[in-house]
Structure formats: structure tokens, C-alpha cells
C-alpha positions as CSV (number, residue, x, y, z in Angstrom):
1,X,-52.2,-40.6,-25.8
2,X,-48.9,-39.3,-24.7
3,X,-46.9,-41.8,-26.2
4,X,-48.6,-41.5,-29.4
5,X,-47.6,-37.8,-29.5
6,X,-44.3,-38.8,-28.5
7,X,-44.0,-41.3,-31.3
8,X,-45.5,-38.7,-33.8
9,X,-42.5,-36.6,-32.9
10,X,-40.3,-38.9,-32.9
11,X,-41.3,-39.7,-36.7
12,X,-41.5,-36.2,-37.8
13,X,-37.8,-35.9,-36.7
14,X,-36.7,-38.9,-38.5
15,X,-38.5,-37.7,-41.6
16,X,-36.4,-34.2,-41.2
17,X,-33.4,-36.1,-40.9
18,X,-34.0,-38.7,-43.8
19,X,-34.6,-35.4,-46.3
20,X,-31.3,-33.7,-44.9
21,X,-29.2,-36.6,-45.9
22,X,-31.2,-37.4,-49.2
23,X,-30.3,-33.1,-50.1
24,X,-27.0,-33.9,-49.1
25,X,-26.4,-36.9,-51.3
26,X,-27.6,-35.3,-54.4
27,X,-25.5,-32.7,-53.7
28,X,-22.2,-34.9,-53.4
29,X,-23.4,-37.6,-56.1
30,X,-21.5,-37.4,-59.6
31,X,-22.6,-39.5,-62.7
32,X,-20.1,-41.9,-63.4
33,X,-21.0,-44.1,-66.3
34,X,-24.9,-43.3,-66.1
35,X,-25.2,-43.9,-62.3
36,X,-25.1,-41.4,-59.2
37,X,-22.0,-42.3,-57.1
38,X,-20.6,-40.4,-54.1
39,X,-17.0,-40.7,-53.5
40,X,-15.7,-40.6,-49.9
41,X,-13.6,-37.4,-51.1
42,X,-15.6,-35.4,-51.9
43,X,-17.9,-35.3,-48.4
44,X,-14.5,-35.5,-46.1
45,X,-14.1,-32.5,-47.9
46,X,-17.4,-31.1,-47.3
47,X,-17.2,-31.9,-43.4
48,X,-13.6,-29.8,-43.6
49,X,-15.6,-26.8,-45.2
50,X,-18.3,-27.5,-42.5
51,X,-15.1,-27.5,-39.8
52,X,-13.6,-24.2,-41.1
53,X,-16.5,-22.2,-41.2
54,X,-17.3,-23.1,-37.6
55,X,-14.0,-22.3,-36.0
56,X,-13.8,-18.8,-38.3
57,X,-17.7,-18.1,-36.4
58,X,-15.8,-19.5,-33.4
59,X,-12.5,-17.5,-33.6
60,X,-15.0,-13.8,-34.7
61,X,-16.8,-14.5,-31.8
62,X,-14.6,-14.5,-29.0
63,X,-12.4,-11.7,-30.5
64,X,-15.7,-9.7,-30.1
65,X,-15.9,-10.7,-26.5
66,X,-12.0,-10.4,-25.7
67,X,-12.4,-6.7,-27.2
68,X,-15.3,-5.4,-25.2
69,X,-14.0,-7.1,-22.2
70,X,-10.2,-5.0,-22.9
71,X,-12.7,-2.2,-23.4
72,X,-14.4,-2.2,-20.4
73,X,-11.1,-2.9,-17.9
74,X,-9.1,0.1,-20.1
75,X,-12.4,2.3,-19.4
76,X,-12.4,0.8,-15.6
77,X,-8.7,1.4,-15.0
78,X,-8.2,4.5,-16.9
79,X,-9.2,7.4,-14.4
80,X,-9.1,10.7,-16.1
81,X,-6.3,12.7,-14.0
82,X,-5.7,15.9,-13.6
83,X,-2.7,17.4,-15.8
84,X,-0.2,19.6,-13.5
85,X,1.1,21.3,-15.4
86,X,3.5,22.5,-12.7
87,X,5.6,20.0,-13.0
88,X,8.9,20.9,-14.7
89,X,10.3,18.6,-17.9
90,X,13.1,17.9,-15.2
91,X,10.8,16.3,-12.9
92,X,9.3,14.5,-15.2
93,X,12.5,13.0,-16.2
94,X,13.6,12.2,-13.0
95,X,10.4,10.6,-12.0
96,X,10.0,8.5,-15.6
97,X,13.9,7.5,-15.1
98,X,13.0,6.3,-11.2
99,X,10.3,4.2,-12.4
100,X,12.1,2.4,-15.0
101,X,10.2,4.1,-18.2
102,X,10.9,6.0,-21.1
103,X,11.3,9.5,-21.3
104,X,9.2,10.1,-24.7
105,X,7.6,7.4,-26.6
106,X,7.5,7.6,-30.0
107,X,5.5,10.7,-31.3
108,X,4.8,12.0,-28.0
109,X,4.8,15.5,-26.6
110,X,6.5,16.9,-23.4
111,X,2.2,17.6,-22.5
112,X,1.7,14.3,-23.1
113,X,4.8,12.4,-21.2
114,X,3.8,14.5,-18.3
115,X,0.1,13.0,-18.2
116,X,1.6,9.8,-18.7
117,X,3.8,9.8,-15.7
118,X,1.0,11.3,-13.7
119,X,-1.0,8.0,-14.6
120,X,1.5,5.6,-14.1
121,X,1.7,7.5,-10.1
122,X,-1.8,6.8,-9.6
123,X,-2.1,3.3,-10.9
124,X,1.1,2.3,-9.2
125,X,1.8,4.9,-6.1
126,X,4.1,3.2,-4.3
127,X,6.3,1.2,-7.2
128,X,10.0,0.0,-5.7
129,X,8.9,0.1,-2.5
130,X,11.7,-0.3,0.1
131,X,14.4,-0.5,-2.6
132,X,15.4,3.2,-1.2
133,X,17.3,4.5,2.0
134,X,14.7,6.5,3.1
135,X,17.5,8.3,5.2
136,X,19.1,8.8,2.0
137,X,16.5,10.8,0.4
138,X,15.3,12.3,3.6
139,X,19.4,14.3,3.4
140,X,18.9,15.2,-0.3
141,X,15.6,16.9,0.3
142,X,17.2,18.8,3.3
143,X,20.3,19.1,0.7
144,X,17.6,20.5,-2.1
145,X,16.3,23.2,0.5
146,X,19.5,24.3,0.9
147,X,20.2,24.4,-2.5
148,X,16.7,26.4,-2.9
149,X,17.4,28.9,0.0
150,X,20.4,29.9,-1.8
151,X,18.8,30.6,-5.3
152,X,15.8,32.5,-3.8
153,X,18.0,35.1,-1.9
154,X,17.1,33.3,1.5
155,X,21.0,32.3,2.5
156,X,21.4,34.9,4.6
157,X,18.3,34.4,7.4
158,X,19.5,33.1,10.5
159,X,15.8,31.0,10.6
160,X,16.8,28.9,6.9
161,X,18.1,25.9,8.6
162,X,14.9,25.7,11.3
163,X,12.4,22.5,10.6
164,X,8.6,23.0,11.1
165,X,7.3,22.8,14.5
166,X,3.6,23.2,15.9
167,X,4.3,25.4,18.8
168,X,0.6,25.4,20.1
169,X,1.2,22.2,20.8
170,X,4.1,22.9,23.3
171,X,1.4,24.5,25.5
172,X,-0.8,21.5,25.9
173,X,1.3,19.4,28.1
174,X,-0.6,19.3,31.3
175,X,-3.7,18.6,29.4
176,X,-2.6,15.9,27.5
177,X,-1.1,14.1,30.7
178,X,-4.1,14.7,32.5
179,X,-5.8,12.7,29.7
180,X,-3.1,9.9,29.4
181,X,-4.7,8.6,33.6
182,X,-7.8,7.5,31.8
183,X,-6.1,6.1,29.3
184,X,-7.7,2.4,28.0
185,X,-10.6,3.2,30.9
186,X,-13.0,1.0,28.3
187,X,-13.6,-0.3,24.9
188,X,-16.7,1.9,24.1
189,X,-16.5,4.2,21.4
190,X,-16.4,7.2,22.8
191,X,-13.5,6.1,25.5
192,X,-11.9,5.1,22.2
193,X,-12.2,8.3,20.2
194,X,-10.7,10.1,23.5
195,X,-7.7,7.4,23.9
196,X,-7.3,8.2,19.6
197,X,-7.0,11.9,20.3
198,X,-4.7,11.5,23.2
199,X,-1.8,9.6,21.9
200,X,-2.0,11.7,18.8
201,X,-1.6,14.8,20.5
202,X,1.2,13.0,22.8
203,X,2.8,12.1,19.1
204,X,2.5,15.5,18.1
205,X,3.8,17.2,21.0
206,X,7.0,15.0,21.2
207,X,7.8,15.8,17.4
208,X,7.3,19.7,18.4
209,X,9.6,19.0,21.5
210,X,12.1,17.6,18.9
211,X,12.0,20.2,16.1
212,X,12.2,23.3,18.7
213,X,15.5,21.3,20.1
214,X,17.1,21.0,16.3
215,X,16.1,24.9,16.3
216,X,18.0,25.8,19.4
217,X,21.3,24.5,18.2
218,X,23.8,27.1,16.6
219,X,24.1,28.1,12.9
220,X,27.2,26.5,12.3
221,X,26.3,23.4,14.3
222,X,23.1,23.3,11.6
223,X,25.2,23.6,8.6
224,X,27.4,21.0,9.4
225,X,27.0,16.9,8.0
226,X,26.0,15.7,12.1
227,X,23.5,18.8,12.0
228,X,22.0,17.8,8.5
229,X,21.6,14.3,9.4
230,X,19.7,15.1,12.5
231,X,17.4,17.6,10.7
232,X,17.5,14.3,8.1
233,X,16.2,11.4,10.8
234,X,13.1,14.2,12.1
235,X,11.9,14.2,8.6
236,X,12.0,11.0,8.1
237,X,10.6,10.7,11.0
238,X,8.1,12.9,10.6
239,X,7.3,11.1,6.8
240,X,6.9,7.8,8.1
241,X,4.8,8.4,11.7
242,X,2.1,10.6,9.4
243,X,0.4,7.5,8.5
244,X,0.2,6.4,12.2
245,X,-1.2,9.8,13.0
246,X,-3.7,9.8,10.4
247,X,-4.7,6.2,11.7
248,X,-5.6,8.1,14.9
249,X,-7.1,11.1,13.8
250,X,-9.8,8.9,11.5
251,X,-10.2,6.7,14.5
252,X,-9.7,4.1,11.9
253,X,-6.4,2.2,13.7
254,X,-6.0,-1.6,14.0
255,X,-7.0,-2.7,17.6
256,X,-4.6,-4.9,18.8
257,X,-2.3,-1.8,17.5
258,X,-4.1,0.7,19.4
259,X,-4.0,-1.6,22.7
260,X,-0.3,-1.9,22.6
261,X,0.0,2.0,22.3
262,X,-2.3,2.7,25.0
263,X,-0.1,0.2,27.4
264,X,3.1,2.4,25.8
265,X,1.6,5.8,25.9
266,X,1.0,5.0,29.8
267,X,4.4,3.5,31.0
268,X,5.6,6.9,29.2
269,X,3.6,9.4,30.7
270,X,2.0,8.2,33.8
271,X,4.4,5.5,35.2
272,X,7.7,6.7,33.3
273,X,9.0,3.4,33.0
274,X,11.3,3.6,30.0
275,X,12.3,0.1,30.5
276,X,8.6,-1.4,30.5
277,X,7.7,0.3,27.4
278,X,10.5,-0.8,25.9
279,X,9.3,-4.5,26.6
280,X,6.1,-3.8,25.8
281,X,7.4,-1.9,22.1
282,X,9.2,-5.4,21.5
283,X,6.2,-6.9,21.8
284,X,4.0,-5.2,19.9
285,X,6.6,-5.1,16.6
286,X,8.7,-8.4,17.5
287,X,5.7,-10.7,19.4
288,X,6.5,-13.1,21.9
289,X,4.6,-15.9,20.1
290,X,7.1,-19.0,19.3
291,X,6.0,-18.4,15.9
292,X,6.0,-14.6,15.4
293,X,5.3,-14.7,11.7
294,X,1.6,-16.2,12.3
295,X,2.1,-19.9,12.2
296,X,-0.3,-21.5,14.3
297,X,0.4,-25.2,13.2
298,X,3.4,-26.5,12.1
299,X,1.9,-30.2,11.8
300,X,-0.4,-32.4,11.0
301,X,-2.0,-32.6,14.4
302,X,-2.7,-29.5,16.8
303,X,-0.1,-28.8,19.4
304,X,-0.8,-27.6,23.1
305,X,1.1,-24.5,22.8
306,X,-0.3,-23.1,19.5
307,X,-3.3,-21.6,21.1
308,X,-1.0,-18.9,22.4
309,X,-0.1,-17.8,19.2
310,X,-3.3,-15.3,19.2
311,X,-3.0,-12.3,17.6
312,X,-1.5,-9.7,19.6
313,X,1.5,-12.0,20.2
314,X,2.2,-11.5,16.1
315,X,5.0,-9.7,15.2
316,X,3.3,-6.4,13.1
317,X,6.7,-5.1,12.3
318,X,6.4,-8.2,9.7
319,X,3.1,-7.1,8.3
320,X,3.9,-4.3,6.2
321,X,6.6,-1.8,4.7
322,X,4.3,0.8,6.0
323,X,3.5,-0.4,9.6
324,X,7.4,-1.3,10.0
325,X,8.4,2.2,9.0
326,X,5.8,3.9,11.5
327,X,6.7,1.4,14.4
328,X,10.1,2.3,13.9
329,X,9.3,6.1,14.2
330,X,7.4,5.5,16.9
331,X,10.7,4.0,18.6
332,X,12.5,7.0,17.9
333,X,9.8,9.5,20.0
334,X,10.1,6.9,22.7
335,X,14.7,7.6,23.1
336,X,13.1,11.3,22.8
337,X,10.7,11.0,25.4
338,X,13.2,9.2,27.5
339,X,15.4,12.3,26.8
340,X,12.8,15.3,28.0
341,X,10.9,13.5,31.0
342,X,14.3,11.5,32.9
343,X,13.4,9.6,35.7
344,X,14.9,6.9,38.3
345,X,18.2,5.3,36.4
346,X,16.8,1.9,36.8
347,X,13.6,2.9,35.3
348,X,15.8,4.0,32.3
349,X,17.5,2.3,28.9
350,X,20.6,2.5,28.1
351,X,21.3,5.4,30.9
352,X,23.9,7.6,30.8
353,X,25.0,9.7,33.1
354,X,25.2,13.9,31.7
């Protein structure tokens, strides 16, 4: 019964198809001398026509699709942004000219160029990354203080050339290095959270200890080039450790990071072994792996020695622009540290004798 139903199909299709082709030669066949002829011309002709219309159908529908998909990524990607309208036309120039755009398109108001740099900063925050001397523009924004002192009547108070300081934090001392015994007691959460909060404030009170020093030093001695490029490097300094130091106040800091800063934190404050530190800094940015870029097989077959090349023996200096920046930071506090807690000569780098 099955098959009979299957043949009945079958011979309902072929009917179909037989009328099809019958419709389609009366509609190609010409009368040539009293009898219906169809010339090859005319139905290559017909299956071009056919051709056309199917790649036009073809070619409308995936302009539709390419359209609502451009659509949906310009809605996706297009945040609406807030206009601040604080910034001045010069800034706005300055910051179009730094990123390599126009200053006004074609038809476009100051209103508008403004909005359009303020999108291009949040779709692309960090464009030309490490193609600037960060000490370079660290100087001109000391240079642009200055500059602004001067214009807002401010030249003549003794306390213009001071940098920011927390001095709360000076007070904390003996608090934070009664923390800094317990320091990497355990991995539990809240040993962690308290480790977090200690180096921070240890991060915090060594960039206080630095700024009140830059604001001990005579007027003139703060006026000159050396006394600019020292205010210069603690603002960098201060730039490029923030992202460390908000790494620790979120509690949100890599682990094999936060291990080696513990070890660090503790040769500074507890053992005050400049020297160790110093080791263990190199390896935490450098690594002591043999390959410190990551490479864990450097054939076809697995070595003995490339199970040592674990994680924390990776060079995180190589990671980033970011991390190398704060790890370089970091570097500095530890030559200031060295500086305000001195200890035993051999216990020292690069001692000299005052």
C-alpha cells in the first residue's frame, strides 16, 4: 500500500512537470512555414532572463541583510555621550590634531566637532599608546600649572610650586607596619582583602613621604629645570601607580602579582633587605624562566626543563603598556623607601655613603 502511494506521487509529479514544459514550449514555439518550431535562441535567452531575475532577488536580499546588520552594530557601538561643553575650541583642536583627525568636517559645527571628539575618546580611549614620553608630558602639565598660577593672580604664594600630598597618611606608619608581620598569613579571602589594604596604604604613604620632601625644598630650588623634573617623575609616578592602587583597593589584582608584592612589601618593611626585594622586583617584571616571554615548547617533543616555565616565572613587565608602567612606578617607591628607612650597607643597593 505504501508503495502504491509512493508511485501515485511519483506520477502526479511527473504529470506537473510534463505540463510545465508543454506551457513552456508553446510559449517559445514560432510558426515557421505552418509548423511550431522552437529555436535554441530564443529559450538560452529565456534561461538568461530566468538568471537575471534571480541574482537581482539575490543581490536585494542581502543588501537588506547587510543594512540591518550596519544598523544594528552603528546602534550597538554608538553610545549616546554626554556633551561637555567645557571643553574649549582649543582643546578640541589639540585633541582632534593628537589623534590624527580633522578639525571640522564638512558642514559641521564647533557643537558638533566637540561631540565627535568626545566619541572618538570613548570608542578609542587609549589611541597611540606608548608613542609618547610620558616624562615629557608629565613636565608640560607641571609647565601648564605654572603657566595657570601666573594668569589667575597665584604667582606670588610661596605654596604654588607644592604637589598634592595625603598627610593623614603620614600618621599611619606604625599601623601599617604592624600589619605588614602578617602579611601573606593565608590565601583566604579575608587574609587577602587585609594583605590588599596593606600594601596600598604602604603605596600611599611612600608617595606622601615623597611629595612632603619635594615640598620641603626651597622656592628657587622648585623653580628651577632639576626642581621641575622632580615634581615631573612624582606625577608620573603618581599617573601610572593609580591603576595598581585601584587593582588593590577593588581587591580585583592578578595573583601571581599580588604574591610577588606581598614577598616585596615584606623584605621592605619587616626584613629591610633592599637587596632581596630588588631580586625578588626582577623577578616578578623580568622572570627567571629560560623563556620569559611564555614559551613553554620550543619543539616538537616536550623538554625536561619546560615544566618550570609556570607562571610566576613569566616576565609581566612584557604583558602590557599598562602593567610595565605601574611596575616601573612601583620601582621608583622601592629607591624611595630605600632612602627614608636605611639600614645595614650590605642590606643596601647601590649605597652611598651621605
Amino acid at each position: 500500500l505504501l508503495r502504491g502511494e509512493l508511485s501515485m506521487d511519483a506520477l502526479a509529479k511527473l504529470k506537473e512537470e510534463l505540463a510545465r514544459k508543454r506551457k513552456q514550449a508553446e510559449e517559445l514555439a514560432t510558426d515557421v512555414g505552418g509548423k511550431k518550431v522552437i529555436r535554441k535562441a530564443d529559450v538560452l535567452a529565456k534561461e538568461e532572463k530566468e538568471y537575471m531575475e534571480k541574482q537581482a532577488l539575490k543581490k536585494a536580499k542581502q543588501k537588506e541583510e547587510d543594512d540591518a546588520a550596519q544598523a544594528s552594530s552603528s546602534s550597538e557601538s554608538k553610545v549616546d555621550v554626554a556633551d561637555d561643553e567645557s571643553l574649549t575650541r582649543a582643546e578640541v583642536i589639540r585633541r582632534l590634531r593628537a589623534r590624527g583627525q580633522p578639525i571640522t568636517l564638512y558642514g559641521e559645527s564647533e557643537t558638533d566637532s566637540r561631540r565627535r571628539l568626545i566619541q572618538l575618546e570613548y570608542d578609542q580611549p587609549e589611541v597611540n599608546e606608548g608613542w609618547n614620553n610620558d616624562l615629557v608630558s608629565a613636565m608640560r602639565d607641571v609647565d601648564n600649572e605654572l603657566v595657570k598660577d601666573v594668569i589667575e593672580g597665584g604667582a606670588n604664594d610661596k605654596r604654588k610650586f607644592d604637589v598634592q600630598m595625603n598627610k593623614a597618611i603620614l600618621e599611619q606608619w606604625d599601623t601599617i607596619e604592624k600589619a605588614a608581620i602578617i602579611l601573606g598569613a593565608s590565601d583566604d579571602l579575608q587574609d587577602v582583602y587585609r594583605d590588599c589594604d596593606t600594601m596600598n596604604k604602604f603605596l600611599k604613604y611612600l608617595l606622601a613621604r615623597w611629595a612632603q620632601q619635594l615640598n620641603e625644598r626651597d622656592e628657587d630650588e622648585k623653580k628651577s629645570a632639576a626642581g621641575k623634573h622632580d615634581a615631573s617623575i612624582y606625577k608620573q609616578t603618581c599617573t601610572n601607580i593609580k591603576v595598581l592602587q585601584n587593582s588593590l583597593e577593588s581587591r580585583t589584582i592578578n595573583n601571581d602579582i599580588r604574591h610577588h608584592l606581598i614577598k616585596i612589601c615584606r623584605l621592605l618593611m619587616i626584613d629591610r633587605d633592599y637587596i632581596q626585594a630588588n631580586n625578588a622586583y626582577m623577578e616578578m617584571a623580568i622572570g627567571n624562566a629560560p623563556w620569559p616571554v611564555g614559551v613553554t615548547r620550543s619543539g616538537l617533543h616536550q623538554r625536561p626543563g619546560s615544566a618550570k616555565a609556570y607562571v610566576s616565572n613569566i616576565a609581566h613587565v612584557l604583558n602590557d603598556e599598562t602593567q610595565r608602567k605601574y611596575i616601573q612606578a612601583f620601582k621608583r617607591l622601592m629607591t624611595r623607601c630605600q632612602e627614608y628607612f636605611p639600614t645595614d650597607p650590605s642590606k643596601c643597593v647601590d649605597f652611598v655613603r651621605n
